[in-house]
C-alpha positions as CSV (number, residue, x, y, z in Angstrom):
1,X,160.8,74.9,199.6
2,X,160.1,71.8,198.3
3,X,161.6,68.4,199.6
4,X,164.5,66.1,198.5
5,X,163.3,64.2,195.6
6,X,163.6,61.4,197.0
7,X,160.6,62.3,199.2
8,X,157.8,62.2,196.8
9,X,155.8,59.4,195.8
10,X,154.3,58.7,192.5
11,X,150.3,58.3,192.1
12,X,149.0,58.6,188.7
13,X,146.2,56.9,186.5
14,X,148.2,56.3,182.9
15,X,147.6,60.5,181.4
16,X,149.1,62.1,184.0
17,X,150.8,61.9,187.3
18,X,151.1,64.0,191.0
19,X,154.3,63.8,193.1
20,X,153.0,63.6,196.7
21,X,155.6,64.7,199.5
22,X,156.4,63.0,202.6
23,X,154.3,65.8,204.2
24,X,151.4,65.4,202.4
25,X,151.6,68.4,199.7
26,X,151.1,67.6,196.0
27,X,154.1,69.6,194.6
28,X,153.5,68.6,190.9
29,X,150.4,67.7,188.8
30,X,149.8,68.4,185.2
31,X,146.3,68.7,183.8
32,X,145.2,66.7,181.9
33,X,147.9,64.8,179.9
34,X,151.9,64.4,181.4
35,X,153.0,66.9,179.1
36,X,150.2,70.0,179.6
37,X,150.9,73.2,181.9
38,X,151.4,72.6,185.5
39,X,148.2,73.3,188.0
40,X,150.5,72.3,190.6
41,X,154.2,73.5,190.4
42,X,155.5,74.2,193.8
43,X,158.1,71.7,192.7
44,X,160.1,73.7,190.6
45,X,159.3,76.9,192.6
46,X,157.4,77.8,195.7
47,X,153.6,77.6,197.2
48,X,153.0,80.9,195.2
49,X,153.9,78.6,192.4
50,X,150.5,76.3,193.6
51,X,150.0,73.5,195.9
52,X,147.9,71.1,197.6
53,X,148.5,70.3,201.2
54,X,146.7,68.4,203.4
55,X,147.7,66.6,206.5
56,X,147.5,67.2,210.4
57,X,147.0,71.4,211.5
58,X,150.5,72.8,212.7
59,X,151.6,76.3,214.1
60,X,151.7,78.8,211.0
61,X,155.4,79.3,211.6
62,X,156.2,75.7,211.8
63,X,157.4,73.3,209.5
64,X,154.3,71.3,208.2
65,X,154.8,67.4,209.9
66,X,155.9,64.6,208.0
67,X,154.4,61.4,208.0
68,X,155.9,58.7,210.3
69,X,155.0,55.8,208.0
70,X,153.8,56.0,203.8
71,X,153.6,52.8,201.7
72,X,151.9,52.0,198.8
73,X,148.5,49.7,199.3
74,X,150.1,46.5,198.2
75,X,150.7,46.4,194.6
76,X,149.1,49.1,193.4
77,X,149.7,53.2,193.2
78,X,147.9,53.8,195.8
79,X,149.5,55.7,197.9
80,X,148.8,55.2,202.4
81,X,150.5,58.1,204.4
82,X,150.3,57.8,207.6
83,X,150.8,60.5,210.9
84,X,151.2,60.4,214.5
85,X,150.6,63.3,216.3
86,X,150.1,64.0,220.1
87,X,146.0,63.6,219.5
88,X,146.6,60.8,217.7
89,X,147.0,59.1,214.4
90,X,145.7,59.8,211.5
91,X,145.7,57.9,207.8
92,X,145.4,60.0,204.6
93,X,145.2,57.9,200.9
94,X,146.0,59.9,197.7
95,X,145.1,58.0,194.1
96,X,144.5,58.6,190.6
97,X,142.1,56.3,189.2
98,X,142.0,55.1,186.2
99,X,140.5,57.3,183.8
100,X,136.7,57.0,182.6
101,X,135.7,61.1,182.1
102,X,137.4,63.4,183.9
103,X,141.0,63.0,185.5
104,X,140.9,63.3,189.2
105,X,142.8,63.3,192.2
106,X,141.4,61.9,195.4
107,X,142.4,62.2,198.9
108,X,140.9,60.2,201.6
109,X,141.0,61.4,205.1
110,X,140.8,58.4,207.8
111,X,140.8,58.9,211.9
112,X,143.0,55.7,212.9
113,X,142.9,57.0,216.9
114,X,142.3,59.9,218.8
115,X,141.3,62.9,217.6
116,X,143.2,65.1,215.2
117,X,142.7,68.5,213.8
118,X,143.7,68.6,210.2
119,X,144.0,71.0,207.3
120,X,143.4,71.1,203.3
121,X,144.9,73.9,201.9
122,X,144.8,73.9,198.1
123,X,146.5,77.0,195.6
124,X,145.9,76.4,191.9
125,X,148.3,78.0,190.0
126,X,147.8,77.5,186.1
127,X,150.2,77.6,183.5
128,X,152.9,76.4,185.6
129,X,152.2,79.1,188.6
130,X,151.9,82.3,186.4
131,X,148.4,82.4,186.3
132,X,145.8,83.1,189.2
133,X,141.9,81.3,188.1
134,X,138.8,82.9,189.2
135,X,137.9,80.6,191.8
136,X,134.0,80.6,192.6
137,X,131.4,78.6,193.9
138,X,128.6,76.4,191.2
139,X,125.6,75.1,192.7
140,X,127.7,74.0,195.3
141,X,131.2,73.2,194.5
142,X,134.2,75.2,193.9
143,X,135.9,75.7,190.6
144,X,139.2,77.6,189.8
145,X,138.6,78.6,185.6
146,X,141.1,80.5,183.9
147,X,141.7,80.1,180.0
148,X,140.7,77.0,178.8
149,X,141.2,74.7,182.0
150,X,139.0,74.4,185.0
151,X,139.4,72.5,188.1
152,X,136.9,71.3,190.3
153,X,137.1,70.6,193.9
154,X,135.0,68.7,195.4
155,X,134.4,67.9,199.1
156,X,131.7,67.4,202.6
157,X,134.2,69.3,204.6
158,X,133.7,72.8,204.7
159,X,135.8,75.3,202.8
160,X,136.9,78.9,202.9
161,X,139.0,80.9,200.6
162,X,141.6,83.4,202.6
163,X,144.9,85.0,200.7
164,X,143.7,83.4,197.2
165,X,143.7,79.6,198.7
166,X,141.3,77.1,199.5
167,X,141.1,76.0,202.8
168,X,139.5,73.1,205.0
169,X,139.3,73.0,209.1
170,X,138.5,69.8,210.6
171,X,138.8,67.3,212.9
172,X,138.8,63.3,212.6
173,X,137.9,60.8,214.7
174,X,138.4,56.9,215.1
175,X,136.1,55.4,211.4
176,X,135.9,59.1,210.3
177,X,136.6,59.0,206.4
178,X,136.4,62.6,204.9
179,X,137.3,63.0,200.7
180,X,139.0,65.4,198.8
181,X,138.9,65.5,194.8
182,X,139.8,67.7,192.2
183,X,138.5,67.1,189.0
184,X,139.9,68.8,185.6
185,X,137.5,69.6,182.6
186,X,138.1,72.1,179.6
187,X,136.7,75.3,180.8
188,X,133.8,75.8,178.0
189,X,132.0,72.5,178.7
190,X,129.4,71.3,181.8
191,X,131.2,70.4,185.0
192,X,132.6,67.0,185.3
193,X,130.1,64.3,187.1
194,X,130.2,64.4,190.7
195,X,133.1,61.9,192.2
196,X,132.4,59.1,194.1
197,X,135.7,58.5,196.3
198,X,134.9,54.9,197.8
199,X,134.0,53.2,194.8
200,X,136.8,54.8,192.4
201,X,139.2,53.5,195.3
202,X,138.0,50.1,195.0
203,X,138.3,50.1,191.4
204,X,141.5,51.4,191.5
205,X,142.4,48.7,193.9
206,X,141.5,46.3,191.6
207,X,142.6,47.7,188.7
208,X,146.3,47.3,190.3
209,X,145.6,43.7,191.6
210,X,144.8,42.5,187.8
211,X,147.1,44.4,186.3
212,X,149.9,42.7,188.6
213,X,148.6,39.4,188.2
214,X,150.2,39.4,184.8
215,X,153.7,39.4,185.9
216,X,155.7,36.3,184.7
217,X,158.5,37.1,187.2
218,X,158.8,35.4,190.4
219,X,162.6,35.2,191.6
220,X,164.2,37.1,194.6
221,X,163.8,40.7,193.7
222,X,160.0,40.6,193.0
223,X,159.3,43.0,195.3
224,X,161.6,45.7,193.5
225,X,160.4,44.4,189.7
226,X,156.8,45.0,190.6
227,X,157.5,47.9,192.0
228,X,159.2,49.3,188.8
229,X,156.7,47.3,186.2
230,X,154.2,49.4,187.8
231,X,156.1,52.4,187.7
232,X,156.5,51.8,184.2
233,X,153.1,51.3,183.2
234,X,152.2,54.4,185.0
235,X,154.5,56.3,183.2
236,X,152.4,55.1,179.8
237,X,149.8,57.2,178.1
238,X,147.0,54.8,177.9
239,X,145.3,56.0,175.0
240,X,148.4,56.1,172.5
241,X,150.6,53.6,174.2
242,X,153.3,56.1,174.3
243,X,155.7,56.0,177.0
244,X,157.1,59.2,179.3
245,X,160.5,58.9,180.1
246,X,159.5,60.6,183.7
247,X,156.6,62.7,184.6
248,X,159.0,65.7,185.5
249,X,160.6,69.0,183.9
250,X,163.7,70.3,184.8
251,X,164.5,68.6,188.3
252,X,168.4,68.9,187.8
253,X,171.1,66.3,187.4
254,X,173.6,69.1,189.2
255,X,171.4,70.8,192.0
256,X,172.0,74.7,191.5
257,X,173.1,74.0,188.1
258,X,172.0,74.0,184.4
259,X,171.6,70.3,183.7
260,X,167.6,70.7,183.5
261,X,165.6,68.8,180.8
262,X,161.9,68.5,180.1
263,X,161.5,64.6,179.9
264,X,157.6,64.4,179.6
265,X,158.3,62.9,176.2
266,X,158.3,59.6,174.5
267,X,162.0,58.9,173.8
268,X,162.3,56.1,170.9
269,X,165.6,54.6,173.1
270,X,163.6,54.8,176.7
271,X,160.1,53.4,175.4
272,X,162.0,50.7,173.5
273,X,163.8,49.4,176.1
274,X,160.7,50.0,178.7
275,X,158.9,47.6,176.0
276,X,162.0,44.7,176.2
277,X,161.1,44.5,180.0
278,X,157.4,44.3,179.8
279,X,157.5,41.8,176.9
280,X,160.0,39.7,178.7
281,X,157.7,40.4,182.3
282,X,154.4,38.7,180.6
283,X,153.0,42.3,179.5
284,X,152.3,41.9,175.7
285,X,149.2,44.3,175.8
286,X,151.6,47.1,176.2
287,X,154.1,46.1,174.4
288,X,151.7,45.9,171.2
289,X,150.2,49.1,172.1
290,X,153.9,50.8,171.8
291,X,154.8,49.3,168.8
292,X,151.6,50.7,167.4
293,X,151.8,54.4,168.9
294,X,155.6,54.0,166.8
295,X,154.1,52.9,163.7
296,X,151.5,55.8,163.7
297,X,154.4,58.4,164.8
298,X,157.2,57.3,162.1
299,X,154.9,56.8,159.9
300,X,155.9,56.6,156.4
301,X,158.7,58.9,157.3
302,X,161.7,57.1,158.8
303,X,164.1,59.2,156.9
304,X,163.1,61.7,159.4
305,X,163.3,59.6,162.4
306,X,162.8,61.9,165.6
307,X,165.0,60.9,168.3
308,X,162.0,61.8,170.9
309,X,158.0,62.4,170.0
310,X,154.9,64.0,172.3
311,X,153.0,61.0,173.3
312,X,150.4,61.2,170.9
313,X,153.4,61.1,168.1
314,X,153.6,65.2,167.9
315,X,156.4,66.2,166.3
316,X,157.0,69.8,167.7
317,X,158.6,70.1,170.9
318,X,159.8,73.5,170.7
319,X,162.3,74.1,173.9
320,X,161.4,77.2,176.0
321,X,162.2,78.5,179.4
322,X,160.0,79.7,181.8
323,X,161.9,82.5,183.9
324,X,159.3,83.0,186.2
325,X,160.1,79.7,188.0
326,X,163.3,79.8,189.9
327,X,164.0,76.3,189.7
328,X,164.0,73.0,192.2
329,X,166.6,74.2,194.7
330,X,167.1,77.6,192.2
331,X,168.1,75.0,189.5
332,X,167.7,77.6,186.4
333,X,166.6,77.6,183.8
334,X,163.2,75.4,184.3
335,X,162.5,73.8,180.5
336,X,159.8,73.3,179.0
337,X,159.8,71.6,175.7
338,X,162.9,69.5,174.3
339,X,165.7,71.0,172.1
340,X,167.1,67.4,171.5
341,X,164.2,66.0,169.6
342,X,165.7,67.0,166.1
343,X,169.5,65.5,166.8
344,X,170.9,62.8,164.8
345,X,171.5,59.8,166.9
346,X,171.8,57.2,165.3
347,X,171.7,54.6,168.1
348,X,168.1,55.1,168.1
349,X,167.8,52.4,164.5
350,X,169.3,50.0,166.6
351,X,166.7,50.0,169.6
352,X,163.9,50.4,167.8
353,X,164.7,47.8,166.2
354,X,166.1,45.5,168.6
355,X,162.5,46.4,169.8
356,X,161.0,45.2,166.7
357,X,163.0,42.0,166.8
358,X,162.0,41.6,170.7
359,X,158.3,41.6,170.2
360,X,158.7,39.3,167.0
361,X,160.6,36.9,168.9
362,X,158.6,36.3,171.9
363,X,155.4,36.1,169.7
364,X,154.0,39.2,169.4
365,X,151.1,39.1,166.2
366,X,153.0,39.7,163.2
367,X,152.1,43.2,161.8
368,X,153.9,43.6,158.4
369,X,154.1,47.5,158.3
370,X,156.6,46.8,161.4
371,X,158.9,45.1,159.4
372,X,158.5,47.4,156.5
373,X,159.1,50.1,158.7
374,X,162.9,47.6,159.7
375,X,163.8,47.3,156.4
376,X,163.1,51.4,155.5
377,X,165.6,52.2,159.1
378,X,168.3,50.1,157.7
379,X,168.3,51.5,154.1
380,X,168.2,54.9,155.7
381,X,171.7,53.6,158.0
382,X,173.3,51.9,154.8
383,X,174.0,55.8,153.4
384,X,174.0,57.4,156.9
385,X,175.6,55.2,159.7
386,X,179.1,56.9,158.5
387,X,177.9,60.3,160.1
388,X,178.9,62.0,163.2
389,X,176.2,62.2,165.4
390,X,175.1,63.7,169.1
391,X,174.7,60.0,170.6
392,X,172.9,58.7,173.2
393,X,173.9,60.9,175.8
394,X,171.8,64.0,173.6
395,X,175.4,66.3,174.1
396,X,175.0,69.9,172.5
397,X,178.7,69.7,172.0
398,X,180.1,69.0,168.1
399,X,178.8,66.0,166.8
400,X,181.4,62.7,166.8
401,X,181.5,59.4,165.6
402,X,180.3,57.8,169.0
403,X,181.2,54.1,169.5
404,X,177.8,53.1,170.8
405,X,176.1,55.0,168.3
406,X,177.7,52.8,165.3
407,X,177.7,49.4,167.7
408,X,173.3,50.2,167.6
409,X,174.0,50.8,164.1
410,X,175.0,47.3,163.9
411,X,172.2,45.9,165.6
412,X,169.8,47.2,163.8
413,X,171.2,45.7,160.8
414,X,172.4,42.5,162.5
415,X,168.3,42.0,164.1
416,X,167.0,42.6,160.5
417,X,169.3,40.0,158.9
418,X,167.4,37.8,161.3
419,X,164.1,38.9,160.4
420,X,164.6,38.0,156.3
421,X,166.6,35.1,157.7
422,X,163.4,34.1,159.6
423,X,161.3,34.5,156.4
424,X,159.1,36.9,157.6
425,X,160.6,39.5,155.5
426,X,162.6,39.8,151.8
427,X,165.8,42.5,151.6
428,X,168.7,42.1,150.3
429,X,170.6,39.5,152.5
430,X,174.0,39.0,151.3
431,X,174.2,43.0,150.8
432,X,173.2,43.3,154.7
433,X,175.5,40.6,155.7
434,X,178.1,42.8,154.4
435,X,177.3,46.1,155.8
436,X,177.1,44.6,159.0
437,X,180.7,43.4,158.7
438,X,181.8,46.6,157.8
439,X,180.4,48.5,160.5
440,X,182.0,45.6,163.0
441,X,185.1,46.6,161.2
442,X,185.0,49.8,161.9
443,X,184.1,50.2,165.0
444,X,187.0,47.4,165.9
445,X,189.6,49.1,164.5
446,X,188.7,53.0,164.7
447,X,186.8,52.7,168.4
448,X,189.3,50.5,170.1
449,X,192.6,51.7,171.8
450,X,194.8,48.7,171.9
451,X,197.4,50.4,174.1
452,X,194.7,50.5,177.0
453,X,192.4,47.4,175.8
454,X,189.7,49.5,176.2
455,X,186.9,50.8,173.4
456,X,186.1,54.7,173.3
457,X,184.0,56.8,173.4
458,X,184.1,58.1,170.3
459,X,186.6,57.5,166.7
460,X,190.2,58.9,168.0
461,X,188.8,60.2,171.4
462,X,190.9,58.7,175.1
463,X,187.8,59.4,176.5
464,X,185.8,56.1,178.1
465,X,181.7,56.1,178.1
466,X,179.9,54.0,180.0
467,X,177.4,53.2,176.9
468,X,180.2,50.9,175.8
469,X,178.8,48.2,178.6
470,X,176.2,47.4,176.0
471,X,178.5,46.1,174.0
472,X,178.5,42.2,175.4
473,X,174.9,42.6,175.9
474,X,173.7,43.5,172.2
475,X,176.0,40.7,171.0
476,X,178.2,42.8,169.3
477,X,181.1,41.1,171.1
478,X,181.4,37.7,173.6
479,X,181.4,38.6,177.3
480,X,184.5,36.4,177.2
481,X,186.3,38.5,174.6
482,X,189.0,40.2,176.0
483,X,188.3,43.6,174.2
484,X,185.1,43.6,176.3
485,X,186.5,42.8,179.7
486,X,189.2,45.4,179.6
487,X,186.6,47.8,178.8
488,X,184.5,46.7,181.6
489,X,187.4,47.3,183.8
490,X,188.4,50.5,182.1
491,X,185.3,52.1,182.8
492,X,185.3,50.8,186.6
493,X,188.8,52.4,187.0
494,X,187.7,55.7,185.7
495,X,183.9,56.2,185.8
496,X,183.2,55.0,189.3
497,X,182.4,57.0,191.8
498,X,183.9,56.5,195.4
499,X,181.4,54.2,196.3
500,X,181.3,52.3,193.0
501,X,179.0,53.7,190.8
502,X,179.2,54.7,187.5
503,X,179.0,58.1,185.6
504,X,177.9,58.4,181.8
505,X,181.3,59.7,181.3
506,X,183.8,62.4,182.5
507,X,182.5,65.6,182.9
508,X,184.4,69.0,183.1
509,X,183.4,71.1,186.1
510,X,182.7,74.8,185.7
511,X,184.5,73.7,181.8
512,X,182.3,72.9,179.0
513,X,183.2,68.9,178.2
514,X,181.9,66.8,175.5
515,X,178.6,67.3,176.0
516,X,178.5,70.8,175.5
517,X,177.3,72.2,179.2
518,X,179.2,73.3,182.3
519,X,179.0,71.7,185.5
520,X,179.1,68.1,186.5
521,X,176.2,65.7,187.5
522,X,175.8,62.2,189.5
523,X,175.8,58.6,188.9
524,X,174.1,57.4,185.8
525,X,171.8,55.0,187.7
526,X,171.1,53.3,184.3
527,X,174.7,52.7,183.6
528,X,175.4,51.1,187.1
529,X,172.8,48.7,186.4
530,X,174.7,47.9,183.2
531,X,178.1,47.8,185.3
532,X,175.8,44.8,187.3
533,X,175.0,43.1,183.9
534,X,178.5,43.0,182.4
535,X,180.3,41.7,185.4
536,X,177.0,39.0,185.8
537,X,178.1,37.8,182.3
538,X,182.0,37.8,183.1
539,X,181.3,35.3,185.9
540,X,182.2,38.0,188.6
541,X,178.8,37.1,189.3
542,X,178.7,38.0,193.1
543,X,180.4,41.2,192.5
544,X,177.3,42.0,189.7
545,X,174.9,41.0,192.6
546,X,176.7,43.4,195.8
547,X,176.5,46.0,193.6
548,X,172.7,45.5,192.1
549,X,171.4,45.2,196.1
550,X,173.5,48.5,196.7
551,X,171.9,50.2,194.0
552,X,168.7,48.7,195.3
553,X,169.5,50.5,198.5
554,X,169.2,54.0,196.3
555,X,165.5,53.5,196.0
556,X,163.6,55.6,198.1
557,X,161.3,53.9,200.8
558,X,158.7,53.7,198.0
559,X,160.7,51.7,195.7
560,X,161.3,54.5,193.2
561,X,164.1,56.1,191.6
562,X,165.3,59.2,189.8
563,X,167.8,59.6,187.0
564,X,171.0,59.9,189.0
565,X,172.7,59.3,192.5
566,X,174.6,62.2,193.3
567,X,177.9,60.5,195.4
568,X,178.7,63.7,197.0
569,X,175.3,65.0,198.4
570,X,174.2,61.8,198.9
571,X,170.9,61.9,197.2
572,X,168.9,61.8,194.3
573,X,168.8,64.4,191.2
574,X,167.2,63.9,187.9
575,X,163.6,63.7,186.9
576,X,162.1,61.0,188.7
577,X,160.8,58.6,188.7
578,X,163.0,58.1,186.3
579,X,162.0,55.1,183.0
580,X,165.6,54.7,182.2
581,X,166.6,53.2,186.1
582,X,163.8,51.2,186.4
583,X,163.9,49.3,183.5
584,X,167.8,48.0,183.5
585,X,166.5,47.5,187.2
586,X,164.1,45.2,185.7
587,X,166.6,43.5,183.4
588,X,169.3,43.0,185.8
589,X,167.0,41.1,188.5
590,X,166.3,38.9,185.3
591,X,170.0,38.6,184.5
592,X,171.1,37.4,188.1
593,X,167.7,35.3,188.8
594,X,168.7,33.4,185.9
595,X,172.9,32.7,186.6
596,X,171.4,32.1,190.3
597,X,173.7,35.1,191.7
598,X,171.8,36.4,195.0
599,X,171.9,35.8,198.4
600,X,169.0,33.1,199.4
């Protein structure tokens, strides 16, 4: 079975990404872009499912040892795993380097003391476990082939197949250093150039170190903002600039339940706010490189404005389920593909171009399509920002008129006044300046429950939604309006969890709710960190700062998080690592560095 998911780490080189348990097996690995078939997906089924394990020898019918220490090499994704055993210690390093030919994965095998029999034992599974390659040797080295993939593996330890796996026997010693690598290559053409483990893990090392060196933050919770910045960036697809919202299918939100998503996609909402934090964290590179990969994905369609694309801008993201996977933890169905991408939600205007607005404001080059692009999404919201919509939360329930959805409806019109107001643009001002009363209007009179001083979460609805913390911070309200603090401390009363955390909003149990789906699911990790923002900007500012370091706690001994906290089981859920925790992770350390509001 596979472990908690808080006990994988994250290696990856900016295409793809492996999740690496605490017992040395690679669980997960898509080859060769985030969003292709599973080689590796153990994960979301079992070994028969494929795997790649490789740490000290144990008892066949004993659990496999975990390793007594892992940490990432300083600030890099390179990933140290270290285990003591009654022979002695041994030190194994997994990377992805960045990628120049063929994607690879390397292991490095290193004798620290003693001497210590260890194991490699590797099962490709393609197309997420269902099919078996013709593994064979080449001159030399092993390849698994099967349809258009191959994978090669690559390594001076010898190797024996036995019950269609690869194994390794062998024994380290004290300055023994023995590699491992897979490579991936399309099946029809010559196989991939021979690796060269110590010089791809210097480079990688650097890589990391210069990358890093970019960062313009330097308060109190560095170590936690690096740690998510490079999270962040490895969750982007270097050669479009597009951004994953996690590297994961299907890892549930309600273990055993139904709550299982494919997010290997570029979400306008996530990528946009992922590109707030890097521009304000010194990373302008990336932050130009998204806004292009939009450009080239909207293109001169923004009537048609996708909620979600592939990271290469692909359009069709047809959702299927694939029954021969039982699920993480029998979480069924596993997804593949992403129903969602064609709902209306018509928050997305407004953080796309808040986005817009961002980059223009801290001095990224002017590019004129971008604000052409502005003006098209608000003429497209002057007819449409009336409708019902599905709303940031994606629900498959009936559409509604979802408070958050129209308050984003009035940012995007409210950052675009500002752009002709700036002169970098020409619309029609006094028109705009209207609209964007109206919709402030309307959401003030048909969104807001006076009885309970409280906004909704949708026109006419009791219901509270923890989307409406964004309110103070978009602007569409003063913190120190008292519409806004009663909703802050609506939402504490009835979306927080025993231990103060917050959920999305109320859910129905074995009842469909408002979003459509039975079951129930965790703490919106996302939405706590917004909980930490409001009550920084209320002045409760050393309440915003216990609860930030609590949710810090929630990071796994890596630094990482998933989607959700689950109060009950006391653990993570969600695809992970998850771009929509680590970047209001990101924002909050900003928010409390600047008020001054931690603890020495």
């Amino acid at each position: 079975m596979a472990g908690r998911i808080e006990d994988y780490a994250l290696i990856g080189d900016m295409q793809t990404a492996a999740l690496v348990c605490r017992d040395g097996t690679v669980d997960w690995l898509c080859l060769p872009r985030f969003d292709s078939h599973a080689i590796f997906a153990g994960l979301l089924g079992t070994e028969e499912h494929g795997f790649w394990r490789l740490g000290p020898a144990h008892a066949p019918d004993a659990e496999p040892p975990t390793a007594a220490r892992r940490s990432y090499r300083g600030d890099s994704l390179i990933l140290e795993s270290e285990w003591d055993t009654p022979r002695g210690t041994v030190r194994v390093t997994d990377f992805m380097p960045p990628r120049d030919g063929a994607p690879q994965l390397i292991r490095i095998v290193e004798g620290v003391s003693g001497r210590v029999p260890m194991r490699s034992a590797l099962r490709m599974r393609f197309s997420y476990g269902r099919v078996v390659p013709w593994v064979h040797k080449h001159e030399g080295r092993t390849v698994a082939m099967a349809g258009p993939d191959s994978v090669w593996f690559d390594t001076s330890a010898e190797t024996y197949g036995k019950q269609l796996t690869t194994y390794a026997d062998f024994t380290v010693a004290p300055g023994d250093r023995i590699a491992f690598t897979i490579s991936w290559q399309p099946s029809h053409k010559e196989p991939p150039a021979l690796p060269e483990p110590e010089q791809s893990l210097e480079a990688t090392e650097d890589f990391w170190r210069e990358w890093v060196e970019h960062c313009t933050y330097h308060g109190p919770y560095r170590e936690a903002v690096i740690r998510s910045l490079i999270t962040l960036k490895a969750l982007t697809y270097g050669p479009t600039g597009g951004i994953v919202a996690a590297p994961t299918t299907s890892l549930p939100e309600d273990i055993g339940g139904v709550r299982n998503w494919d997010y290997r996609y570029t979400w306008l909402r996530d990528a946009a706010i992922t590109l707030s934090s890097l521009l304000r964290t010194g990373y302008r590179e990336e932050a130009r490189a998204w806004r292009e990969w939009l450009l080239r994905a909207v293109a001169g369609d923004p009537e048609n404005l996708q909620i979600m694309y592939g990271i290469a801008g692909e359009r069709e993201l047809g959702e299927a389920e694939l029954d021969w996977l039982p699920g993480y933890e029998n979480s069924a169905p596993v997804r593949v593909g992403n129903g969602a991408a064609h709902q209306l939600q018509l928050d997305v205007y407004g953080e796309v171009t808040e986005a817009l607005h961002l980059g223009h404001m801290t001095g990224l080059a002017r590019n004129d399509y971008a604000s052409l692009l502005q003006l098209k999404l608000i003429r497209y919201l002057e007819d449409h920002w009336q409708e019902p919509d599905e709303g940031i939360w994606e629900v498959r329930g009936p559409r509604r008129h979802f408070v958050h959805s129209k308050v984003m409806a009035w940012v995007a019109v409210d950052r675009t006044i500002k752009l002709i107001e700036s002169g970098d643009a020409d619309g029609p001002l006094e028109k705009w300046r209207e609209l964007r009363d109206d919709i402030h209007r309307d959401v003030c009179e048909k969104g807001y429950d006076k009885e309970r001083n409280t906004f909704t979460q949708s026109y006419g609805s009791k219901e509270l939604d923890a989307s409406l913390l964004l309110i103070p911070q978009m602007g569409f309200l003063p913190p120190d309006d008292k519409r806004v603090i009663g909703t802050i401390e609506a939402i504490q009363r009835e979306l927080s969890t025993p231990d103060g955390f917050i959920l999305r909003y109320p859910t129905q149990g074995d009842d469909e709710g408002v979003d459509g789906l039975p079951g129930d699911e965790g703490a919106f990790l996302a939405c706590s960190f917004w909980m930490a923002d409001d009550l920084a900007m209320i002045g409760r500012v050393d309440e915003a700062r216990r609860l930030f370091e609590k949710l810090l706690s929630l990071r796994n001994d890596l630094g990482l998080l998933a989607e959700e906290w689950d109060p009950r089981l006391k653990r993570q859920v969600g695809n992970f690592p998850q771009a929509f925790s680590h970047v209001p992770l990101i924002d909050t350390a900003l928010r409390l560095t600047a008020s001054g509001a931690y603890g020495g």
